[in-house]
N, CA, C and O of each residue as an XYZ file, in Angstrom:
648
protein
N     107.811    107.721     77.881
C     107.841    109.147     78.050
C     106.901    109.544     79.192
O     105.881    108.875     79.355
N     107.178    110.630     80.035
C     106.984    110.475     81.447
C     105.712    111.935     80.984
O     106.229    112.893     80.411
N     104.638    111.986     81.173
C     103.881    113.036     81.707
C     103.523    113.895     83.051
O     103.198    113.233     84.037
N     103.547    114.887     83.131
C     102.938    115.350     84.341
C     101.908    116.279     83.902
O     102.138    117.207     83.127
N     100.889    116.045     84.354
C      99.323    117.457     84.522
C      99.681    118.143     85.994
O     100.059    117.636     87.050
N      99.488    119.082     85.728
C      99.471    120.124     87.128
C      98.527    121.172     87.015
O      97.964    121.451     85.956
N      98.287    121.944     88.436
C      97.296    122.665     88.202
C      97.243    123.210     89.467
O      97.235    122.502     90.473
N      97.205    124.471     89.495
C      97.700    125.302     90.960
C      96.369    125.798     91.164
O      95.656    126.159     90.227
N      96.033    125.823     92.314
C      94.266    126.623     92.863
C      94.688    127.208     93.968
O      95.814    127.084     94.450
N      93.939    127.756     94.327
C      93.716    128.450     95.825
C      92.568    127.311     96.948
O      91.412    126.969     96.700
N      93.268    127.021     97.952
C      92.403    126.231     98.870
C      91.950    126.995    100.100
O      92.357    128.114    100.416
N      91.115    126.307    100.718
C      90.865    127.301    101.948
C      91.273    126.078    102.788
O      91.280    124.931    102.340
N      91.651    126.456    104.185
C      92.237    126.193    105.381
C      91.386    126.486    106.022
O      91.613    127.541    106.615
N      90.000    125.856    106.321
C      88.848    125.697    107.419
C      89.402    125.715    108.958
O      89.760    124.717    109.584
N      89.396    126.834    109.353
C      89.828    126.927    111.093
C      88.350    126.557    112.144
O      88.282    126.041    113.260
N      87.282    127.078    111.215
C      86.223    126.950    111.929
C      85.170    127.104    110.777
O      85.390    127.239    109.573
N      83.952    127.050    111.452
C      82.741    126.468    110.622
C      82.325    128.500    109.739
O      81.528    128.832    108.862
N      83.234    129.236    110.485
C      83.097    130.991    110.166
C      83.963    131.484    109.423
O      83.795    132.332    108.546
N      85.314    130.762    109.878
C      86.390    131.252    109.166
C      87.678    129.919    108.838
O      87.897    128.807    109.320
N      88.473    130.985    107.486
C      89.002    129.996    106.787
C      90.300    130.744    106.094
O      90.223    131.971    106.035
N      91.225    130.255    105.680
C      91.935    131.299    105.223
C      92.791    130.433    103.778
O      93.319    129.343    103.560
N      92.568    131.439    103.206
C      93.458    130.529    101.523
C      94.793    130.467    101.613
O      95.533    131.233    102.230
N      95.155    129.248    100.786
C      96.251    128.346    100.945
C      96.286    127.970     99.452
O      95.534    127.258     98.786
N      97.687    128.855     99.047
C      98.047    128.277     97.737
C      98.478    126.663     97.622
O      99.128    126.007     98.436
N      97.876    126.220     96.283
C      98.350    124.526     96.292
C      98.721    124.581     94.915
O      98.441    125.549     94.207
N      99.441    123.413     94.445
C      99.379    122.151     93.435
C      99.255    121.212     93.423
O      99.969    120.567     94.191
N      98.396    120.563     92.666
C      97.854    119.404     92.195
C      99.059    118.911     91.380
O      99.743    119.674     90.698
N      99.271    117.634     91.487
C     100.442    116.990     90.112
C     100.421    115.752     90.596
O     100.359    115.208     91.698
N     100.522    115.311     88.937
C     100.228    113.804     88.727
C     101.212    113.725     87.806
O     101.674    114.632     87.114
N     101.563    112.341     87.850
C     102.902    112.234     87.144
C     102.677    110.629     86.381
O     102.654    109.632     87.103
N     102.550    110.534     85.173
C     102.598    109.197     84.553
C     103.712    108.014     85.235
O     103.531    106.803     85.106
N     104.401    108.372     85.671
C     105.830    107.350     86.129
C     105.471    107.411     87.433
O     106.466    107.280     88.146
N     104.421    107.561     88.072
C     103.582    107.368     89.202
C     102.124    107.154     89.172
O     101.261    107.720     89.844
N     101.984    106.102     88.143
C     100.260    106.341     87.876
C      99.094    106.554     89.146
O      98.190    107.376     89.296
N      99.644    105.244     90.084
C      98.843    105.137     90.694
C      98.274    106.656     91.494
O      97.113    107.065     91.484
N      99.448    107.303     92.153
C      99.530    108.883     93.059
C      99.233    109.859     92.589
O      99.359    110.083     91.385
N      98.640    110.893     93.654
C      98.317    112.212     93.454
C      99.337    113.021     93.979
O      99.658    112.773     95.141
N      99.820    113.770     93.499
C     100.700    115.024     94.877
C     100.202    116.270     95.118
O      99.605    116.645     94.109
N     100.168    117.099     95.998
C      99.354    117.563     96.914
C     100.377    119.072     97.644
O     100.277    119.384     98.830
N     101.092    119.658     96.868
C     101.751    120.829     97.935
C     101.092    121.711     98.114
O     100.594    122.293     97.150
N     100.820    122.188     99.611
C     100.311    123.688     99.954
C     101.376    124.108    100.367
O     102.322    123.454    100.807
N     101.251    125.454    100.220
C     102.179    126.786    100.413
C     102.857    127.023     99.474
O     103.981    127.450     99.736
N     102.478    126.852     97.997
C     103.502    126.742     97.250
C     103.921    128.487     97.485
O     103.280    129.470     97.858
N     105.674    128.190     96.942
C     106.046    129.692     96.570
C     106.777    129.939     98.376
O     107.641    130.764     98.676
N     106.082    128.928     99.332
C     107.032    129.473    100.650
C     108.180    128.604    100.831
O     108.360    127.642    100.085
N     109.200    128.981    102.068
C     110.116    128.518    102.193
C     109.825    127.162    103.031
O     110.791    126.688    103.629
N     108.867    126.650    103.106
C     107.936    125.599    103.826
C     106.864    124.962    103.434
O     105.805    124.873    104.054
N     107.206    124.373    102.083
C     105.740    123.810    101.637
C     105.797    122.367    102.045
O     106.784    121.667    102.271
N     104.290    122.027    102.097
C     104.102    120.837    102.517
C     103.726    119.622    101.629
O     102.530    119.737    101.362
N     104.111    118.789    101.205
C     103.582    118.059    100.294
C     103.075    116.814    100.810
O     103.683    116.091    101.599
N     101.974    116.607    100.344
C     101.063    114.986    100.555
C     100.771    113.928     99.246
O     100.538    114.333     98.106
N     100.813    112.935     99.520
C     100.727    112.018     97.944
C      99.840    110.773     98.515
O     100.192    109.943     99.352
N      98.541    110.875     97.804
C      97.683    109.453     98.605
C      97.247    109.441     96.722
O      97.461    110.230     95.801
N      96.600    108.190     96.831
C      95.992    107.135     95.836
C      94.971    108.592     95.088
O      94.329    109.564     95.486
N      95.311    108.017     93.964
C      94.131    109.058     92.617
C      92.965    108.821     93.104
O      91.943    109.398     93.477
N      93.558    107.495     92.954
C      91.442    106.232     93.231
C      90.956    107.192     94.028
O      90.189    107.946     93.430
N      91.150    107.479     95.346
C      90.685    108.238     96.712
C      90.381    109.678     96.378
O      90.110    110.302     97.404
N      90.340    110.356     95.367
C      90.155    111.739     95.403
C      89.504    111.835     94.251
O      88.920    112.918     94.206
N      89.239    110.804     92.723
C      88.495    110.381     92.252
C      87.463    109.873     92.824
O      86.419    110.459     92.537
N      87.341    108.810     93.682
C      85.918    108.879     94.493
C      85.548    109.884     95.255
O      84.340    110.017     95.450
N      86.534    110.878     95.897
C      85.687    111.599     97.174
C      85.244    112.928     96.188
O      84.606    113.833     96.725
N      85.511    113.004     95.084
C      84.540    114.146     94.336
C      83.033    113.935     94.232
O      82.223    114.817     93.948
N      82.688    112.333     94.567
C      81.613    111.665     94.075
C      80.544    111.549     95.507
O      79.340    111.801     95.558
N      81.460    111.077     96.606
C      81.035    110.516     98.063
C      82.316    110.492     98.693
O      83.447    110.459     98.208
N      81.851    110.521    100.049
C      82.948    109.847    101.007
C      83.717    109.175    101.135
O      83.175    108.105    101.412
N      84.841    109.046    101.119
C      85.757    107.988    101.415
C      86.717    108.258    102.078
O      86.849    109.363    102.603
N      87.786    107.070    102.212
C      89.047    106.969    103.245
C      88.806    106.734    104.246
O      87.670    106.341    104.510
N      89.575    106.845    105.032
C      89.896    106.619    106.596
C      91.410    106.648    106.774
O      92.353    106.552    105.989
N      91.280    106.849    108.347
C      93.003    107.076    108.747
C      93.666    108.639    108.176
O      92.907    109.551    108.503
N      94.727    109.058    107.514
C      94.994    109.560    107.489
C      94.021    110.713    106.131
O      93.815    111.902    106.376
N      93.711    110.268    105.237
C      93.363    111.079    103.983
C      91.927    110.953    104.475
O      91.877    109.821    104.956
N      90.802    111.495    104.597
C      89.480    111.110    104.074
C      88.984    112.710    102.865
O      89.297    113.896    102.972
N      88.124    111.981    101.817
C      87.625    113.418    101.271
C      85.788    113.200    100.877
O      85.235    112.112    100.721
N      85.399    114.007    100.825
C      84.089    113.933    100.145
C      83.417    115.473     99.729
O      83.822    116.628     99.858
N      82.302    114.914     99.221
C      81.886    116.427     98.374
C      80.835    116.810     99.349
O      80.306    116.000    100.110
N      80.523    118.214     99.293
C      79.337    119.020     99.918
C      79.665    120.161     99.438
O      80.680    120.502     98.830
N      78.076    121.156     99.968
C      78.252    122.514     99.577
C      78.292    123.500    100.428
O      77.468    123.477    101.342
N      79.137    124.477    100.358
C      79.568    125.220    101.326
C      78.980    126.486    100.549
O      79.675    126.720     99.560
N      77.826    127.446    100.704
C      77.044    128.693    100.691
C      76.767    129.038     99.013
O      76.802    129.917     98.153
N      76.417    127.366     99.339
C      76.120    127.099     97.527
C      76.940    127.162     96.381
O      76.486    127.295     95.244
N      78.524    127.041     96.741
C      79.031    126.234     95.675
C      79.423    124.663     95.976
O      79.457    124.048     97.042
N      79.651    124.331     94.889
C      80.304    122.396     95.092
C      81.860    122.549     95.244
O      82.731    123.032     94.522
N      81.855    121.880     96.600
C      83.621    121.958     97.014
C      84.053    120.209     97.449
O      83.189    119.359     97.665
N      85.095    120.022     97.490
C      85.351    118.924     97.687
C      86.255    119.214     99.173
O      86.947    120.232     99.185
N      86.248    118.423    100.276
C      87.030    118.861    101.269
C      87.826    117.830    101.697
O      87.134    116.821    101.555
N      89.017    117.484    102.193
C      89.831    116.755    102.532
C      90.336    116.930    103.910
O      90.987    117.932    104.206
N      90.077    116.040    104.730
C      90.994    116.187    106.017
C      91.960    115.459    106.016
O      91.631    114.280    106.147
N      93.074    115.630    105.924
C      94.101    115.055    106.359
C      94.837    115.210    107.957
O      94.767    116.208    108.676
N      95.583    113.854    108.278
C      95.740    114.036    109.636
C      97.717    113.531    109.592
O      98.320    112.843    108.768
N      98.109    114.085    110.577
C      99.438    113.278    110.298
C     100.251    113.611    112.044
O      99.450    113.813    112.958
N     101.380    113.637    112.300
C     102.148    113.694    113.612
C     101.804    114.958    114.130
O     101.397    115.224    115.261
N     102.095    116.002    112.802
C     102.216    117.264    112.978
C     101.057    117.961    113.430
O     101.034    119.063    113.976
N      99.911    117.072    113.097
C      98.693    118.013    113.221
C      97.750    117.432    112.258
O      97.925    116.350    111.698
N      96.726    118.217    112.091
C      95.127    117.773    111.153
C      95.155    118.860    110.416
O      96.136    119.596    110.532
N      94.260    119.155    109.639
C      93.930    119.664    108.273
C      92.604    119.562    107.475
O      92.325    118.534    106.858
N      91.966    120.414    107.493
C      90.135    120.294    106.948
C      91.026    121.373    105.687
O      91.634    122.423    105.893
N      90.845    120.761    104.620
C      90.961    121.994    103.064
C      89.749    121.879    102.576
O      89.065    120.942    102.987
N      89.140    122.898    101.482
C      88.647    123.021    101.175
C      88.597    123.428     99.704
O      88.741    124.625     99.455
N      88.385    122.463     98.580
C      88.665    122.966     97.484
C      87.700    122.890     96.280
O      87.245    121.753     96.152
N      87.218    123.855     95.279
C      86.793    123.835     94.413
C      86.652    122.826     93.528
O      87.520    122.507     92.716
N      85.228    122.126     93.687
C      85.093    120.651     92.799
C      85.421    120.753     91.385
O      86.238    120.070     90.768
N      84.511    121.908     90.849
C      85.044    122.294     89.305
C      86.346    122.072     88.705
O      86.645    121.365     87.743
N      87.266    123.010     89.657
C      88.587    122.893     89.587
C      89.610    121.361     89.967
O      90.743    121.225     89.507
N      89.108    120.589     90.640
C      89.884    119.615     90.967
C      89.255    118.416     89.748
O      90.026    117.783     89.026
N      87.850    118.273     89.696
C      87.967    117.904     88.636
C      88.067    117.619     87.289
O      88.406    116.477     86.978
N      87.844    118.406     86.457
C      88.757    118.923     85.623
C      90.098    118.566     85.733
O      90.478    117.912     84.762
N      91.212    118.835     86.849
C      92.509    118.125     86.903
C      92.322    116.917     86.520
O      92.919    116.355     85.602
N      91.244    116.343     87.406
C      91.518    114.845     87.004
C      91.044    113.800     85.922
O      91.372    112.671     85.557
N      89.951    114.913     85.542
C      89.482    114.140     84.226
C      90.916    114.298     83.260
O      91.030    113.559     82.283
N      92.005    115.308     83.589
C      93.299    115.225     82.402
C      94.091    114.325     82.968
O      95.052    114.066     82.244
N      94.072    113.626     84.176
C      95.270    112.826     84.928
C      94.190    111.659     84.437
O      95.018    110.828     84.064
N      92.746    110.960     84.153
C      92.470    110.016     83.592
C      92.663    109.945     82.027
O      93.011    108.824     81.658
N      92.525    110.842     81.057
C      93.292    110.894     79.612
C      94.142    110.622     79.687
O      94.363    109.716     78.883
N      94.919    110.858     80.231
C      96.896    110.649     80.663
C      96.685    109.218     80.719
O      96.738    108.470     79.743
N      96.460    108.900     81.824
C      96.389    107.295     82.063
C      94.693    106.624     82.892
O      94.203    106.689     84.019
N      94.281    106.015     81.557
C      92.670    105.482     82.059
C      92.822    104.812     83.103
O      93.758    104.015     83.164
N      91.876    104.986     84.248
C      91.953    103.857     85.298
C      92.059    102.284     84.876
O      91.486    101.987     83.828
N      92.563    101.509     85.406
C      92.913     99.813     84.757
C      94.446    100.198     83.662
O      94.894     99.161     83.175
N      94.983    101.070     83.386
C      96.128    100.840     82.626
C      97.648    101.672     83.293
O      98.655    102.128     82.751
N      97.187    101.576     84.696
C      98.166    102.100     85.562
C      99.805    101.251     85.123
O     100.936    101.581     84.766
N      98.927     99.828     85.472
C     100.751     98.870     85.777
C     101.292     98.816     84.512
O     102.373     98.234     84.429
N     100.803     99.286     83.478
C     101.453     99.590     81.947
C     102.335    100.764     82.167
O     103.340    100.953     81.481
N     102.061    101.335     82.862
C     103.011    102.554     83.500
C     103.922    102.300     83.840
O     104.926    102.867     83.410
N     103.974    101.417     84.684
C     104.652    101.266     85.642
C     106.086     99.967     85.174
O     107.172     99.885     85.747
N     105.642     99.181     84.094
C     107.062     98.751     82.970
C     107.470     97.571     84.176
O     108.546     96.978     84.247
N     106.422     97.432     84.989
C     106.424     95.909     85.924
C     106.765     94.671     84.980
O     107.595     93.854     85.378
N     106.163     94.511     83.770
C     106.231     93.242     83.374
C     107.767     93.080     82.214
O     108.309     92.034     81.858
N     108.173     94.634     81.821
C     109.538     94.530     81.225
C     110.414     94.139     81.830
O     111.161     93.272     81.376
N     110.629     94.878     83.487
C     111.574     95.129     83.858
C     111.485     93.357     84.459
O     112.532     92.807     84.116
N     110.678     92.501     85.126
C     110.581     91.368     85.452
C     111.165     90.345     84.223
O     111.346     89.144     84.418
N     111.454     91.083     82.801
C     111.519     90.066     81.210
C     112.883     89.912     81.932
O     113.127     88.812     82.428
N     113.847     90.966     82.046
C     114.881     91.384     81.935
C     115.568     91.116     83.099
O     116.792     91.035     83.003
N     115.042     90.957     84.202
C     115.827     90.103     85.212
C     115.809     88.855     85.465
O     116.459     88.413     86.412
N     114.931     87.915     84.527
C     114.806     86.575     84.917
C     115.173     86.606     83.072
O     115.338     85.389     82.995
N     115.403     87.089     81.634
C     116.172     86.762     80.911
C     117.433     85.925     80.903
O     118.227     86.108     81.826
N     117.706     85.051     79.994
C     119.259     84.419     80.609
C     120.335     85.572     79.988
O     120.242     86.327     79.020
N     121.363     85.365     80.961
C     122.217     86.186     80.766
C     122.892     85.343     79.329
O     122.922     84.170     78.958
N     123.321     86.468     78.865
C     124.309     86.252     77.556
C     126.031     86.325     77.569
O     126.638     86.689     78.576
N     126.683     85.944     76.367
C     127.939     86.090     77.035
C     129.005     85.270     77.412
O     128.529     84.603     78.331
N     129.848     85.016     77.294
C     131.003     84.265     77.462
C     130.937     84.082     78.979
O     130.743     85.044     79.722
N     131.143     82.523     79.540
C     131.240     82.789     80.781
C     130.299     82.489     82.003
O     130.485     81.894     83.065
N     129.260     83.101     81.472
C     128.349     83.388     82.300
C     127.771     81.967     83.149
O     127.303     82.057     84.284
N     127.886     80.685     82.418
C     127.429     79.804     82.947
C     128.240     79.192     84.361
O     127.816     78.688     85.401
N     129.322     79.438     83.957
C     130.528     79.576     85.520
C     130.281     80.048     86.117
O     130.237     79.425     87.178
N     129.818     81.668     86.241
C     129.428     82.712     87.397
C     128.009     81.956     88.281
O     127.871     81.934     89.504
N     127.093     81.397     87.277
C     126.182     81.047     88.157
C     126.203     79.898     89.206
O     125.654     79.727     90.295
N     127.638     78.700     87.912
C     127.527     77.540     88.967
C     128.284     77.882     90.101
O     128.193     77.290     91.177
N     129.017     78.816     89.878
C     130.301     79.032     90.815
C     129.476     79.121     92.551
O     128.307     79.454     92.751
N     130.259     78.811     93.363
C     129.542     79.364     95.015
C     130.462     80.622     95.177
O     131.686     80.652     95.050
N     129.626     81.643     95.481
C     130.202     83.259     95.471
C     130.652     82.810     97.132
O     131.828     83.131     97.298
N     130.199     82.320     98.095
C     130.525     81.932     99.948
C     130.857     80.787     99.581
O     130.046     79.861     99.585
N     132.369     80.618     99.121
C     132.551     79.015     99.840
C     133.177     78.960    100.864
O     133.938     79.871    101.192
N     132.934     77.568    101.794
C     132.781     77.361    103.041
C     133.983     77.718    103.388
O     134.789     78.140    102.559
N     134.359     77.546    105.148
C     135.421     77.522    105.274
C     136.122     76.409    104.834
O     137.343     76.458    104.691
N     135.279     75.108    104.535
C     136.388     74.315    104.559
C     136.708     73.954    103.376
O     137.266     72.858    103.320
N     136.490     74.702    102.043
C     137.138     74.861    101.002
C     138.854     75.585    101.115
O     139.810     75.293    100.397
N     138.832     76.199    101.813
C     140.227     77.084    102.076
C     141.024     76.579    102.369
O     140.963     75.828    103.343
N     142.458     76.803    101.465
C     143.384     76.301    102.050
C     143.572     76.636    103.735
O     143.013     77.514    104.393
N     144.452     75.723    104.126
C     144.887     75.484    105.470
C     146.256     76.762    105.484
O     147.051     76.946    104.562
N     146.215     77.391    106.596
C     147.547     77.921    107.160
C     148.560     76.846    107.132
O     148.203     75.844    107.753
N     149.863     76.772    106.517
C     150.707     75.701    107.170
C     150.668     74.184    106.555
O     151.358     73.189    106.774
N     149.724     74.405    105.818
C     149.282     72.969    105.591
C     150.278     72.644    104.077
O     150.222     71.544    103.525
């Protein structure tokens, strides 16, 4: 059975170190994706944007710094509250957000209840679905289909004429 936690905030959109402008988001995490976070701003427009990087990475950057390349996040305080900020970078352009630590974590302390860190690949039904393709097949038959050659050569084929 598949869970999702969600949780909509208001972010700010850091243009400069003066000004900033809010940017509706959602947060969503989805059990049948343990490992990922998803990430839409603009919700509600005809143009939202969605991003999906590693839990791990936004679980640590509430704490310290991390990432590189495209995601990095870490915590500081911006006129004395605790915010967590994320730059993201991509073709289109870069991105400094700015979001309420309280609020993000909290999300994620419910996306770790959902699924504790270390019990992701239980999620993920890796070791069923691996039972079930290397299971022997059952069934009348079946031992023909495997010996059989599905490409036999040409020179199994009858001859034109021959």
């Amino acid at each position: 059975m598949q869970t999702v936690v969600e949780r909509e905030l208001e972010l700010k959109l850091v243009l400069s170190p003066e000004r900033s402008i809010p940017v509706p988001a959602r947060l969503t995490y989805r059990t049948d994706d343990p490992y990922a976070v998803h990430i839409t701003f603009h919700v509600g427009s005809e143009t939202p944007v969605h991003w999906t990087f590693a839990r791990e990475l936004l679980v640590e950057g509430v704490f310290r710094p991390c990432g590189h390349g495209d995601v990095r996040i870490w915590p500081t305080k911006v006129e004395g509250r605790n915010v967590v900020l994320m730059a993201l970078s991509s073709p289109d352009g870069d991105a400094l957000l700015e979001a309420p630590s309280a609020q993000v974590s909290a999300w994620l302390e419910r996306t770790l209840r959902a699924v504790p860190p270390g019990s992701e690949t239980e999620r993920l039904g890796i070791d069923d679905g691996l039972a079930e393709l290397l299971a022997p097949a059952t069934g009348r038959g079946t031992d023909e289909l495997w010996l059989r050659d599905p490409w036999p050569s040409d020179e199994s084929r009858p001859e034109d004429g021959a």
